[in-house]
N, CA, C and O of each residue as an XYZ file, in Angstrom:
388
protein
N       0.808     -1.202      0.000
C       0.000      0.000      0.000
C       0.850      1.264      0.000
O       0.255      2.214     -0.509
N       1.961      1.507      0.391
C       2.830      2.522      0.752
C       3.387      3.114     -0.690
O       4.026      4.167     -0.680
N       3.089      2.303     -2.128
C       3.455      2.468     -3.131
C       2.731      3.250     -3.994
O       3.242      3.851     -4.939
N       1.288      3.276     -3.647
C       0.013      4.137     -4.070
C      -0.255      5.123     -4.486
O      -1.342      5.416     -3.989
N       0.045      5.831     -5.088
C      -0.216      7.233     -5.814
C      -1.938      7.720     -5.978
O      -2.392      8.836     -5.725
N      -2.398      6.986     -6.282
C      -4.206      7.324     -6.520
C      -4.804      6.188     -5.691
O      -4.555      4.985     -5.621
N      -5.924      7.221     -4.921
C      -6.933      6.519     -4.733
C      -8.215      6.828     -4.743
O      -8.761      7.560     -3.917
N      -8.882      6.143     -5.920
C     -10.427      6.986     -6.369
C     -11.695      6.111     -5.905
O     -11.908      5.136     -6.626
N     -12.661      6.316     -4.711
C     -13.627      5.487     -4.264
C     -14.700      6.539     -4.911
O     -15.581      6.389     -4.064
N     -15.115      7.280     -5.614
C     -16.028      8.570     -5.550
C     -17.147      7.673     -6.039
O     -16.981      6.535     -6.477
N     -18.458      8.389     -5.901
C     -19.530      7.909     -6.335
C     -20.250      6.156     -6.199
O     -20.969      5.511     -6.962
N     -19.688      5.871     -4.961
C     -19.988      4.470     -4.459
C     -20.708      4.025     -3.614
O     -20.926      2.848     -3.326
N     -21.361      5.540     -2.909
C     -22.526      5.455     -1.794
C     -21.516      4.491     -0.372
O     -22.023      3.816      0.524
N     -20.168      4.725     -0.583
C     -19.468      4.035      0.630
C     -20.204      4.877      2.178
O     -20.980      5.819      2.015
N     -19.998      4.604      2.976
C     -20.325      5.209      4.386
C     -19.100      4.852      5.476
O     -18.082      4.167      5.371
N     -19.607      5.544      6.442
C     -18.831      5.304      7.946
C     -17.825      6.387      7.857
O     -17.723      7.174      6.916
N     -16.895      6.347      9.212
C     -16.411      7.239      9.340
C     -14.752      6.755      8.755
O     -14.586      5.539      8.662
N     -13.837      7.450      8.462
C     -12.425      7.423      8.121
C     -11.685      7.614      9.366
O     -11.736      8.625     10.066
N     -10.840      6.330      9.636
C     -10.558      6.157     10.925
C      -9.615      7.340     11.010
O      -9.369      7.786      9.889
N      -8.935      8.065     12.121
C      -7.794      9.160     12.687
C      -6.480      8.666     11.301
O      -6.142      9.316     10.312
N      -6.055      7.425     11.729
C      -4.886      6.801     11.118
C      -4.515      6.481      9.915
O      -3.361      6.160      9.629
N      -5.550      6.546      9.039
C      -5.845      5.798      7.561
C      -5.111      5.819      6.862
O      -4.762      4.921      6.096
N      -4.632      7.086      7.004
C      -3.577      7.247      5.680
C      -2.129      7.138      6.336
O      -1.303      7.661      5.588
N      -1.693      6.741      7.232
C      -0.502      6.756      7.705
C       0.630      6.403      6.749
O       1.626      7.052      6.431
N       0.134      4.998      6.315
C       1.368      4.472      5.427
C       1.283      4.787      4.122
O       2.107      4.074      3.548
N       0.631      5.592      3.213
C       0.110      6.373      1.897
C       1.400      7.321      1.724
O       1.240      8.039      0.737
N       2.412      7.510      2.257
C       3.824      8.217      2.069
C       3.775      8.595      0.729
O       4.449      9.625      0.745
N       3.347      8.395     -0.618
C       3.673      8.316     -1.937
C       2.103      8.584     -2.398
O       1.971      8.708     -3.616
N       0.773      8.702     -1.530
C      -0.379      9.252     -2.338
C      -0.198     10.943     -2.985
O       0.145     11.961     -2.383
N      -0.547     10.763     -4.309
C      -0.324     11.816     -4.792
C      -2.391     12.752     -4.920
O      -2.665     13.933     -4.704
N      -3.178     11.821     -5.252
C      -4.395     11.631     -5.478
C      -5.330     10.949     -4.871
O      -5.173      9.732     -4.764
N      -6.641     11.651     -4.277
C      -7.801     11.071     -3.199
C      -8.665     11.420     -3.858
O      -8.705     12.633     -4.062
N      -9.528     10.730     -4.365
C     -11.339     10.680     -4.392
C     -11.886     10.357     -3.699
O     -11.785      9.133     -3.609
N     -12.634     10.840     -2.908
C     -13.995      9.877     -2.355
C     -14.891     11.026     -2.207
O     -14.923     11.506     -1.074
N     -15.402     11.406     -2.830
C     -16.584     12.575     -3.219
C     -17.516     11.405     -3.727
O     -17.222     10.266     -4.090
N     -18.865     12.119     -3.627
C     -20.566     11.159     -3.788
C     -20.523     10.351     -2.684
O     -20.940      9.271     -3.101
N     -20.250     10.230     -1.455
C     -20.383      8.950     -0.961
C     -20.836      9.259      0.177
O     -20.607     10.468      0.210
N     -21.416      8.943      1.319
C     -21.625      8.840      2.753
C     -20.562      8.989      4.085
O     -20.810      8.916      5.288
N     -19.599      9.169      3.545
C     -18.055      9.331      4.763
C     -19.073     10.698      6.151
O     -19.780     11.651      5.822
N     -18.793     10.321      7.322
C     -19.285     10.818      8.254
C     -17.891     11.504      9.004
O     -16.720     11.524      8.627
N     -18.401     11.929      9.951
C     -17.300     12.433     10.827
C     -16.325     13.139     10.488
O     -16.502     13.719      9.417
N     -14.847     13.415     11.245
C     -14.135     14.690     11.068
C     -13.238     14.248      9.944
O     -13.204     13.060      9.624
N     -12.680     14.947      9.474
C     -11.361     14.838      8.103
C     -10.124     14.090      9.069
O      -9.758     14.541     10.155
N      -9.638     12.988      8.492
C      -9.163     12.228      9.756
C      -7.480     13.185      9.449
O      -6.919     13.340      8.365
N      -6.956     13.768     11.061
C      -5.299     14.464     10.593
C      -4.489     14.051      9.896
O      -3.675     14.706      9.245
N      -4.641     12.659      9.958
C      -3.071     11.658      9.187
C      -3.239     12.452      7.148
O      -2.511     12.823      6.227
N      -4.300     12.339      7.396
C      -4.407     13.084      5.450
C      -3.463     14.260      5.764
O      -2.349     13.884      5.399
N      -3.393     15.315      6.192
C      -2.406     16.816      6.297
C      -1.444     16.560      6.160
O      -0.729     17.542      5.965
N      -0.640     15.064      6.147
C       0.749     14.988      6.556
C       1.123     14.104      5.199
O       1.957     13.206      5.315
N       0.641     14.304      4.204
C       0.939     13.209      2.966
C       1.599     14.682      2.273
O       0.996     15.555      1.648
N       2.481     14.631      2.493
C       3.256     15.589      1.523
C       3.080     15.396     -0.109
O       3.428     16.261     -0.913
N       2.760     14.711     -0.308
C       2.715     14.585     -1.904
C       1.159     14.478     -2.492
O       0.599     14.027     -3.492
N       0.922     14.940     -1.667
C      -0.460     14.838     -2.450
C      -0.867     16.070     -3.032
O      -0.628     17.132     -2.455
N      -1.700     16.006     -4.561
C      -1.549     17.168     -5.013
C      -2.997     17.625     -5.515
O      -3.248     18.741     -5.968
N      -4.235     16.197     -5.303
C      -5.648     16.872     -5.431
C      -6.079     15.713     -4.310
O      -5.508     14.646     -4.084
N      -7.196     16.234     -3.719
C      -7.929     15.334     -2.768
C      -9.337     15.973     -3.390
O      -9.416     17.024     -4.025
N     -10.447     15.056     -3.041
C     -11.743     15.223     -3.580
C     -12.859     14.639     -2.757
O     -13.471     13.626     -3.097
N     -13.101     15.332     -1.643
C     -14.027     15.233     -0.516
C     -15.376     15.713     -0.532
O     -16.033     15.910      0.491
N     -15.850     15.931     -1.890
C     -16.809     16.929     -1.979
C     -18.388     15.659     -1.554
O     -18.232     14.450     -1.384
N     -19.142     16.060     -1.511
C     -20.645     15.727     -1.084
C     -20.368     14.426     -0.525
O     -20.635     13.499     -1.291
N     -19.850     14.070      0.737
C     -20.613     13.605      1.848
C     -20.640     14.096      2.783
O     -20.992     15.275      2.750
N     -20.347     13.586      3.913
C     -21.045     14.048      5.456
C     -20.497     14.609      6.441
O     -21.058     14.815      7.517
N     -18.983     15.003      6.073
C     -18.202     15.355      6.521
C     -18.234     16.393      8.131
O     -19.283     17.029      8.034
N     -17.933     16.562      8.716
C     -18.171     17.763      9.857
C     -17.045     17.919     10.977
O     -16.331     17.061     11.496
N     -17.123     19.326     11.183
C     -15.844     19.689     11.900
C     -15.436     21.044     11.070
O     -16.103     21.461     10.124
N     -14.259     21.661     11.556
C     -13.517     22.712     11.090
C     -12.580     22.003     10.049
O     -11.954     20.945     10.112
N     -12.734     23.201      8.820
C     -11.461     22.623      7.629
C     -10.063     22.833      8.355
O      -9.655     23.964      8.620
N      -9.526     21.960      8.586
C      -7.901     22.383      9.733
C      -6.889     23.171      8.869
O      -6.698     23.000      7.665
N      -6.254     24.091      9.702
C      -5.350     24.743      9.222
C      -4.230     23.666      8.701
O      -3.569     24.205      7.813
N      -3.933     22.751      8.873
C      -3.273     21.506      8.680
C      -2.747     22.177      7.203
O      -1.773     22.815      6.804
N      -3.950     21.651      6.677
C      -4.242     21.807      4.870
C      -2.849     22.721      4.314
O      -2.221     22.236      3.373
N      -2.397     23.996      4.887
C      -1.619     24.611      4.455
C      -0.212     23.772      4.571
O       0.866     24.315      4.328
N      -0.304     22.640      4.896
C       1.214     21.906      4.828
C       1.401     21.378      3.436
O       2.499     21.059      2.982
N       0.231     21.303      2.766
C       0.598     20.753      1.547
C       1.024     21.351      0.793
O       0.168     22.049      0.249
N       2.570     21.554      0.189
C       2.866     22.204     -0.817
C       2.571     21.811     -1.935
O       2.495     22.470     -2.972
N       2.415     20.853     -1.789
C       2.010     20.756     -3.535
C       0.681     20.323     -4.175
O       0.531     19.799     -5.279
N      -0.437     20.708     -3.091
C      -1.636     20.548     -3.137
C      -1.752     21.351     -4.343
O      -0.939     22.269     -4.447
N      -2.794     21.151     -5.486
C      -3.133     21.836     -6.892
C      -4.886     22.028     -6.494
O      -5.384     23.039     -6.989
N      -5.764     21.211     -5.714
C      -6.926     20.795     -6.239
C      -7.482     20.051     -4.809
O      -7.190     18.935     -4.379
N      -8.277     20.951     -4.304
C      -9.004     20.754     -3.320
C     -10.423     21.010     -3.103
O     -10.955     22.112     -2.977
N     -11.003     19.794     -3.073
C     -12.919     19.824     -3.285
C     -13.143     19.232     -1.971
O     -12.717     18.198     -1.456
N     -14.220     20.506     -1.405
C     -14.517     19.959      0.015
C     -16.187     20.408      0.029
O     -16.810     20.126      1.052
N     -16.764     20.958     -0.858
C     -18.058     21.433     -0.967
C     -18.736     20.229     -0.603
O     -18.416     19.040     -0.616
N     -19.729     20.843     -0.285
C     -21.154     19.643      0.034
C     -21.168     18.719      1.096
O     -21.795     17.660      1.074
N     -20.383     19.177      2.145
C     -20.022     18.785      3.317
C     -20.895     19.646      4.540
O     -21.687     20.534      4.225
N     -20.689     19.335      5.692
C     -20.840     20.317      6.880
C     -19.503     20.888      7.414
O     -19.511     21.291      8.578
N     -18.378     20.968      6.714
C     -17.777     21.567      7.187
C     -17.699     23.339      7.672
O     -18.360     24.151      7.024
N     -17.009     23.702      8.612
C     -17.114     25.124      9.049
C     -15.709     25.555      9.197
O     -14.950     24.705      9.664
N     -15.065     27.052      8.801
C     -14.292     27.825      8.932
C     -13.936     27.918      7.515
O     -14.449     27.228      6.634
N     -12.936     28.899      7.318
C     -12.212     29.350      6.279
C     -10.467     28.487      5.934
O      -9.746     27.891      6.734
N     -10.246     28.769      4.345
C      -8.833     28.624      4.465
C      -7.959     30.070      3.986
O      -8.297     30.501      2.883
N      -7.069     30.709      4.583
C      -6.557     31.718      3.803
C      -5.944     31.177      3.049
O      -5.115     30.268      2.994
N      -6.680     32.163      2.144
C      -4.952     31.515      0.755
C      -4.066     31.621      0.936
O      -3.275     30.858      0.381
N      -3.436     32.946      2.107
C      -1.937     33.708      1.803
C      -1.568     32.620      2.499
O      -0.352     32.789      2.397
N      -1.688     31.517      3.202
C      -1.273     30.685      4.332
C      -1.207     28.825      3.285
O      -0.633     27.768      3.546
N      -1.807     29.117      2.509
C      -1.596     28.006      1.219
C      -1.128     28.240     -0.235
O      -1.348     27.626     -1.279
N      -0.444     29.281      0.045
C       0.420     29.693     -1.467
C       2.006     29.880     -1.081
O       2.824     30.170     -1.954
């Protein structure tokens, strides 16, 4: 798994929550889908710390909690979909450019 570059679940009606840890060993994800689906609960932290990731795609499920300032660790984030969630707060840009 640690070799992984993409991972696209979107539009699968998946559910439950994304455990804290998930992505721990993903060292080399460059790409996340899971937009259309049922995911509950908070944006688990271990995602903030994948340095290489450069689009994630969280848009319409169930998401809730504050978008974490985390997010600004990604330098080389291009492409971030978080709409259609319950999420709450802002991201500055000047703090992700």
């Amino acid at each position: 798994m640690s070799s992984l570059k993409l991972i696209a679940f979107y539009g699968n009606n998946l559910s439950g929550i994304l455990f804290p840890d998930i992505y721990t060993n993903l060292h080399n994800l460059e790409e996340l889908y899971l937009s259309e689906n049922w995911f509950t609960g908070h944006l688990p932290p271990s995602l903030w710390r994948l340095k290489k990731l450069r689009k994630i795609g969280l848009s319409d499920n169930k998401f809730i909690g504050s978008i974490p300032s985390e997010v600004a660790n990604l330098t080389q984030l291009t492409h971030l979909y978080l709409g259609s969630n319950r999420l709450t707060g802002m991201l500055l840009l000047s703090s992700c450019i």
